[in-house]
C-alpha positions in Angstrom: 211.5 189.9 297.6 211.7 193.5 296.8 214.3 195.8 298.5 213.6 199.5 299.2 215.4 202.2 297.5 219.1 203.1 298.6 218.8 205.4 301.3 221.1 208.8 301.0 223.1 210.1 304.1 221.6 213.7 303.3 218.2 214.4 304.9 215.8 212.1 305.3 213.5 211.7 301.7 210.0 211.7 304.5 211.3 214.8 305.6 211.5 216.5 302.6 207.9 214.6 301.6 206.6 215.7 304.8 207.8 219.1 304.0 206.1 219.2 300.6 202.4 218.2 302.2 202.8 220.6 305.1 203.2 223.9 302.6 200.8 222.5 300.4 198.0 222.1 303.3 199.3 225.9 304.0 198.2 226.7 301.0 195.3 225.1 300.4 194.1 226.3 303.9 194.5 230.1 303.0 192.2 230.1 300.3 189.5 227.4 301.4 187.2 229.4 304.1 187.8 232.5 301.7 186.1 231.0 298.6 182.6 231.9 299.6 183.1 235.2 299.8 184.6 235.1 296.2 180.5 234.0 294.9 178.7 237.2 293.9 175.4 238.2 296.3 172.4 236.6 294.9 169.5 233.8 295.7 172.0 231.1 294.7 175.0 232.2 296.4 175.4 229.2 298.9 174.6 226.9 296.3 177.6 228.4 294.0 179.9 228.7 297.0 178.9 224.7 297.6 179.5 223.9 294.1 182.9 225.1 294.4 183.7 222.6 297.0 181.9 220.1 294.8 183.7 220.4 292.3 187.1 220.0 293.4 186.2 216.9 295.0 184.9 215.9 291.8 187.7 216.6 290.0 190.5 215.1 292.9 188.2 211.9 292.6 188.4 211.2 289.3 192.2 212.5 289.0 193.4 210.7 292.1 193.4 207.1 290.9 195.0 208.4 287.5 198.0 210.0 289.0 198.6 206.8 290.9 198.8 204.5 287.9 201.1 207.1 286.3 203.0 207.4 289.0 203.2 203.4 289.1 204.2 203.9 285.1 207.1 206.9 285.5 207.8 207.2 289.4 206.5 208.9 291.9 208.7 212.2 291.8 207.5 213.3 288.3 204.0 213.4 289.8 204.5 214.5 293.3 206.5 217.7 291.5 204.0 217.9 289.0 200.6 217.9 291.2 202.8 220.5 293.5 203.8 223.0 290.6 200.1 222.2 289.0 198.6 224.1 292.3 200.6 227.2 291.9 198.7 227.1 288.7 195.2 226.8 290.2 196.0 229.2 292.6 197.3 232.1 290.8 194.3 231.8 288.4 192.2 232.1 291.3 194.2 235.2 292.6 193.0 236.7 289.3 189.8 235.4 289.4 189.2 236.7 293.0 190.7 240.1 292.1 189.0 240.8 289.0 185.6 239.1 290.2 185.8 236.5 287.6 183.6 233.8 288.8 184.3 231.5 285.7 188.1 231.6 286.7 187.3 230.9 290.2 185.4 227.5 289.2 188.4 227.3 286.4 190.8 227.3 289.3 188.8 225.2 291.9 189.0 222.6 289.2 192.2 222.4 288.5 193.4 222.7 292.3 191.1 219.5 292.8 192.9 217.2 290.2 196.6 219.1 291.2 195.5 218.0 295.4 194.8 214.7 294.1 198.2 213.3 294.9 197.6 212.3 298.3 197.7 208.4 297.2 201.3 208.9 295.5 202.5 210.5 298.0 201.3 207.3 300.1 202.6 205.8 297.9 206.0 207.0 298.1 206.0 206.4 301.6 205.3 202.5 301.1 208.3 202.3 298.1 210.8 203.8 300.8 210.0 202.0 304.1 209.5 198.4 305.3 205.5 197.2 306.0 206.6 197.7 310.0 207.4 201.1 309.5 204.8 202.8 307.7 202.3 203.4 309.8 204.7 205.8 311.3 205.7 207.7 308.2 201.5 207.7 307.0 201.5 209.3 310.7 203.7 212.1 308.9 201.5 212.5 306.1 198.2 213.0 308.4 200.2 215.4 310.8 201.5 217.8 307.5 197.9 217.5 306.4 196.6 218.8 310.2 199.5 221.7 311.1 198.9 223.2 307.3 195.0 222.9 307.8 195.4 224.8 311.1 198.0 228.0 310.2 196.6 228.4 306.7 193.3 229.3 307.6 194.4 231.9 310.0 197.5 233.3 307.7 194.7 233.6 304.9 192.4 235.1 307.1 195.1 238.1 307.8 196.0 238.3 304.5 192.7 239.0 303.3 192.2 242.4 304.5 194.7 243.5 302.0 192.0 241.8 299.3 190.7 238.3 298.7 193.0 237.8 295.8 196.5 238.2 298.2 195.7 235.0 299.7 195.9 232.7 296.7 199.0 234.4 295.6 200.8 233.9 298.4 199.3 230.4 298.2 200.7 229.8 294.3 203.9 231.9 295.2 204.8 228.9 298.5 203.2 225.8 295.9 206.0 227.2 293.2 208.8 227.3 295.6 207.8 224.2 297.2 208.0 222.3 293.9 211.1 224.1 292.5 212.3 222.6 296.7 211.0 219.5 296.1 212.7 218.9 291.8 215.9 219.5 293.6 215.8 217.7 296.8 213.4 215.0 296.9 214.4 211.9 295.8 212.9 209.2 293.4 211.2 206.0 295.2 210.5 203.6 292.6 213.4 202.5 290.4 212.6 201.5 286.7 212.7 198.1 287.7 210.0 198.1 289.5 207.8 200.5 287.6 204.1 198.9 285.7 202.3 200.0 283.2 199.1 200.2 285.0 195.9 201.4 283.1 195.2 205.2 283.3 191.7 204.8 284.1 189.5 207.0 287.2 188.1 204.7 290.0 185.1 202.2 289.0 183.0 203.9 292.5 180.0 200.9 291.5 182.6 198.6 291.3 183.7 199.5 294.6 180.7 200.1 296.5 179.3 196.9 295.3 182.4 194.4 296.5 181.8 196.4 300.1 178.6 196.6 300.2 178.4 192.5 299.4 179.7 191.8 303.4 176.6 192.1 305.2 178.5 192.5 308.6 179.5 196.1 307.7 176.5 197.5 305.5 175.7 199.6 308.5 178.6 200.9 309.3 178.9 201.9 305.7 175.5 203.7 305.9 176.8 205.3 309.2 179.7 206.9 307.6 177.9 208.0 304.4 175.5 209.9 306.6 177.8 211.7 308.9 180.1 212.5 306.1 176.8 214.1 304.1 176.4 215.9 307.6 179.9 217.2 307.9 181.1 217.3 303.8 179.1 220.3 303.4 179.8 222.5 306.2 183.4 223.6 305.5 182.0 225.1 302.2 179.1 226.8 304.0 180.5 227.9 307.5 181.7 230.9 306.1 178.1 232.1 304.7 177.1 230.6 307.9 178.8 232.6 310.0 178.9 235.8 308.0 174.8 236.2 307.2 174.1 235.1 311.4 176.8 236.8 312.7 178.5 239.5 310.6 182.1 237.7 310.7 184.6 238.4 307.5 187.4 236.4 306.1 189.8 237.2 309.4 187.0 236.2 311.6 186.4 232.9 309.5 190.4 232.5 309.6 190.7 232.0 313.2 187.6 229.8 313.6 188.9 227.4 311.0 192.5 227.5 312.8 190.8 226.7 316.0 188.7 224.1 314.0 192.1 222.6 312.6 193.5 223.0 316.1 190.5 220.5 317.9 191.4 218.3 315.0 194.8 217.5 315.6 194.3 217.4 320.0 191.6 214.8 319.3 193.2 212.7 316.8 196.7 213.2 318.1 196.0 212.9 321.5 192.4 212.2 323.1 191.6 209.1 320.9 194.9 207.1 321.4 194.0 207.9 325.4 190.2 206.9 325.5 189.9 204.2 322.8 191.8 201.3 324.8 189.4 202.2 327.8 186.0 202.7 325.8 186.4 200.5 323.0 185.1 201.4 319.5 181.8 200.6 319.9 181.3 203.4 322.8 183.4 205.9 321.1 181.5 205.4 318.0 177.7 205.8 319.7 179.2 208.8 322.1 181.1 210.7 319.1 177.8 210.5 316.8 175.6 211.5 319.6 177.7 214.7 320.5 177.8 215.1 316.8 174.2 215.5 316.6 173.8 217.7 319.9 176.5 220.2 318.5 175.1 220.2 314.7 171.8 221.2 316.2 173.2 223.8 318.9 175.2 225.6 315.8 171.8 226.0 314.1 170.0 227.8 317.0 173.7 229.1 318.4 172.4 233.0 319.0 176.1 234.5 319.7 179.2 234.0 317.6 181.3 233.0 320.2 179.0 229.9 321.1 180.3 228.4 317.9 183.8 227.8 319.5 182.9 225.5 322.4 180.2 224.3 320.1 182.6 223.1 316.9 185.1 222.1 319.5 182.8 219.2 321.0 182.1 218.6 316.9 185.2 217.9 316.4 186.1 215.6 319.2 182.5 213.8 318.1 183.8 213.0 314.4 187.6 212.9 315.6 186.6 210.1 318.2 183.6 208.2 315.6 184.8 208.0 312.3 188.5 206.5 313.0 186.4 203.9 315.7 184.1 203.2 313.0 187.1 203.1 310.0 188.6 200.1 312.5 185.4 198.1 313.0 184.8 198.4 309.6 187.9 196.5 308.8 187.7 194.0 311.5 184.5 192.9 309.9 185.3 193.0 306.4 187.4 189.5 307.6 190.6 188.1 306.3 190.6 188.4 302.6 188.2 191.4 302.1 189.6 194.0 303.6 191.0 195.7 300.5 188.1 195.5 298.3 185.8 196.9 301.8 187.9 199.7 302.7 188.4 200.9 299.4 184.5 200.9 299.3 184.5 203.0 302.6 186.7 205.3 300.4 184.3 205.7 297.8 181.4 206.0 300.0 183.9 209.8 301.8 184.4 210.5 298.5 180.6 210.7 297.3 179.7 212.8 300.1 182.5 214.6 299.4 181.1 215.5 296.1 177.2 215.3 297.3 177.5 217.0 300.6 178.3 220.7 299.7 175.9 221.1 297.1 173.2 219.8 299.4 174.3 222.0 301.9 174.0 224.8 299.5 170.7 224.1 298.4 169.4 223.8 301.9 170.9 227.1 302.9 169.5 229.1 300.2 165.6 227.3 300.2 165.5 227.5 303.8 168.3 229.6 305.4 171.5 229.7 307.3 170.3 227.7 309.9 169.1 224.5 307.9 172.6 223.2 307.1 173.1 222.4 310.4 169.7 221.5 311.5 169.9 218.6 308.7 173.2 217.8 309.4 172.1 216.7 313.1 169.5 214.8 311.9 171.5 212.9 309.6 174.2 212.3 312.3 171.0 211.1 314.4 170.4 208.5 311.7 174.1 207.6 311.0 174.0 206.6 315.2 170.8 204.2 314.8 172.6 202.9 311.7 175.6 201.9 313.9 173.8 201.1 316.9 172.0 198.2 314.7 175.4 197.7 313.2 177.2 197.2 316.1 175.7 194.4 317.9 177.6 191.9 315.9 181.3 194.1 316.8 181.6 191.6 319.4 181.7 188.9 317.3 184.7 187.3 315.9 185.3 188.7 312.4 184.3 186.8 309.3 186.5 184.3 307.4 187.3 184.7 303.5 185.2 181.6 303.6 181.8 183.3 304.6 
């Protein structure tokens, strides 16, 4: 039976974790509505911009399984410090990029930033080394409420930074990511002893591999098919909002700073606080049919939105659509993977985000640029129409007592 590591009478080690995400999600929220606007004009600027986010999905993909086994070789703190001082890295050559008008540098940076953010899993990871199976829920709590407070003051502090130039956001960004590492090498603990260290192979994720184990329980197929076509809907708009916004309705950086705040803001009220009041009276099956169907009514009212300011009431009823469906349908999803299965499915729900991730703003981009600013969106409701027949045919057998190993 393992024990967890000795615990110091100095402040807690998931404070100083928490702390570490938290700037980190600062950081990476400056700079991520801004990197549109760092894509020279032209025919194939949404494309580019969408690239961008492509690519550091790619790259945080492939990296994120790797930094886990390494972690799982020589400890979690090494890497955790590593990915942290890795991002000041990324940023500062963006900084340059973005100030010089480097374009090369800027995909240079994107692509490094997306194996540096690819620590998320270690830092899970630390979390499961320090506390006993009863307790983590409540310290991965911590991790997902750094990850929505960064995601909701970064935007806006990168957003007023900007006027001074788009490269004074990323500097700031890879000034806070260096302090926060040389924070982190002196305060934050190692989780795994020696003892308990692996040599586990440095490889990227087998995605087939995955999918196929998941895709093999017939129960959740749909579901599956539900979330890889809201997640194509959604992926892609974070990369394109800004060109959205600024080609329709004229808005700059500081404009597209507050909106992705307020985004970031609806995020963390539904998540934090309407879902844990409406699930146990809805049930997952009606919070998954009601979020995907306001999902697609707001996807298509952004398309034909004719003021700026009907985007805010708009993107707040998205967010409470995709804040109340995709946790409803992440739980379903794992009651009927059955005892036995639930690893191999829910890593294959992981691969699934993670493809649309990669797929979804390059799409996007391509659809804005053949057929304008509006088409995004008008696909994206479309697809969120077809992710809600997916799980309407998918949820008939919810009521149904999950699935033995056995079946």
């Amino acid at each position: 039976m393992r024990t967890p590591p000795v615990r110091s009478t100095q402040r807690s080690p998931l404070t100083i974790l928490f702390i570490c995400v938290f700037v980190d999600m600062i950081g990476y929220g400056m700079v991520a509505p801004l990197l549109p606007f760092l894509v020279p004009e032209g025919p194939a600027r949404a494309l580019l911009a969408g690239l961008l986010a492509s690519l550091y999905a790619l790259l945080q993909f492939l990296a994120a399984p790797v930094l886990g086994a390494w972690s799982d070789r020589v400890g979690r703190r090494p890497v955790l410090i590593g990915a942290v001082l890795a991002s000041s890295a990324a940023y500062s050559v963006l900084s340059l990029g973005a100030s010089i008008g480097a374009l090369p540098l800027v995909f240079l940076a994107m692509a490094l930033g997306g194996a540096a953010g690819a620590s998320i899993p270690t830092a899970q990871a630390y979390i499961a080394d320090w506390l006993p199976p009863a307790e983590r829920a409540r310290g991965l709590g911590l991790i997902g409420a750094a990850f929505g407070l960064g995601l909701m003051l970064g935007p806006a502090s990168g957003g007023l930074l900007s006027v001074y130039g788009l490269g004074v956001p990323p500097l700031l960004a890879a000034t806070l990511a260096l302090l926060n590492g040389l924070f982190a090498l002196r305060a934050l603990p190692e989780s795994l002893p020696p003892e308990r260290r692996t040599p586990t192979p440095l490889r990227p994720a087998g995605v087939a591999r995955q999918l196929g184990l998941a895709l093999a329980v017939r129960a959740v197929r749909p579901l599956l098919l539900a979330i890889f076509l809201l997640n194509m809907a959604f992926a892609g708009l974070q990369s394109n909002a800004p060109l959205f916004t600024s080609t329709r309705f004229g808005w700059g950086p500081l404009a597209n700073g507050a909106f992705f705040a307020f985004v970031g803001a609806c995020a963390v009220i539904t998540q934090g606080v309407i879902l844990g009041r409406l699930l146990p009276r809805l049930g997952e099956a009606r919070l998954v049919s009601g979020g995907l169907a306001l999902m697609a009514l707001t996807l298509g009212g952004a398309a034909l939105a004719p003021a700026g300011w009907m985007l805010y009431p708009l993107v707040g009823l998205m967010a409470l659509g995709i804040g109340l469906a995709v946790p409803s349908i992440t739980s379903l999803v794992s009651r009927l993977a059955g005892e036995g299965r639930q690893g191999a499915v829910m890593g294959g729900m992981q691969a699934v985000l993670s493809l649309t991730l990669i797929l979804g703003p390059a799409l996007a981009g391509l659809l804005f640029d053949a057929f304008g600013p509006g088409a995004p969106y008008l696909s994206g409701g479309m697809l969120a129409l077809a992710a809600l027949g997916a799980a309407l045919f998918g949820l008939a057998p919810a009521s149904r007592p999950a699935p033995s190993a056995a079946d």
